[in-house]
C-alpha positions, 0 to 999 in steps of 0.5 A: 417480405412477410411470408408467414400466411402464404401457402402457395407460391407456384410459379412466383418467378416464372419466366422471370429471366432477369430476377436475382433479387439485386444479388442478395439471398432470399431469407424470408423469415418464414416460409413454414406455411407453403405447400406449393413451390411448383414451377416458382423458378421455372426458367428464372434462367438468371437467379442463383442466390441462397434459398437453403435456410428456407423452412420446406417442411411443410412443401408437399409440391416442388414440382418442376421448381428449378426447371431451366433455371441454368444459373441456379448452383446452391445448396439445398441438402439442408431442405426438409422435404419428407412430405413430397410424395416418394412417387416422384409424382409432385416433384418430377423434372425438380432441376431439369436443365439446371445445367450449372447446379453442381452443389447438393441437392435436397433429398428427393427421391430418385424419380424427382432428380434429372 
């Protein structure tokens, strides 16, 4: 997939309960443009593949992003994630109900998490 334009992938797999891209990691070449990941696995409740060499520099909204996704465990602790607003404000719920995720995360504020 060429996602070098693409700035807003809000809800991209929303609900997409099926969806474990065929069981190969989702290396896209370039993700340094997205702003917005809001909701894009919200209750993908079957996907759980490699996302950590995703650039997420740019990512000011991960709202919600793996909210009920209850299959997701990878690590992200590599994720850059500095431009999400320290409030918790464009990032609440980020893995709520992600029951399996036990890996570390990236480094969210405090108020994101849970």
């Amino acid at each position: 997939w060429n996602t070098a334009s693409v700035t807003n992938m809000q809800g991209m797999f929303y609900e997409a309960t099926a969806f474990n891209n065929g069981g190969a990691a989702l290396t896209w070449a370039n993700t340094a443009a997205v702003k917005n990941m809001q909701r894009m696995f919200l209750h993908a409740t079957s996907f759980n593949q490699d996302v950590s060499e995703w650039n997420t520099e740019s990512v000011t909204d991960m709202m919600m992003m793996f909210y009920g996704a209850t299959s997701f465990n990878r690590d992200l602790s590599s994720w850059t994630v500095a431009n999400i607003d320290t409030d918790g404000s464009k990032c609440a719920y980020f893995e709520r109900y992600a029951v399996a995720w036990t890996l570390p995360k990236p480094a969210l504020p405090a108020s994101c998490l849970g």
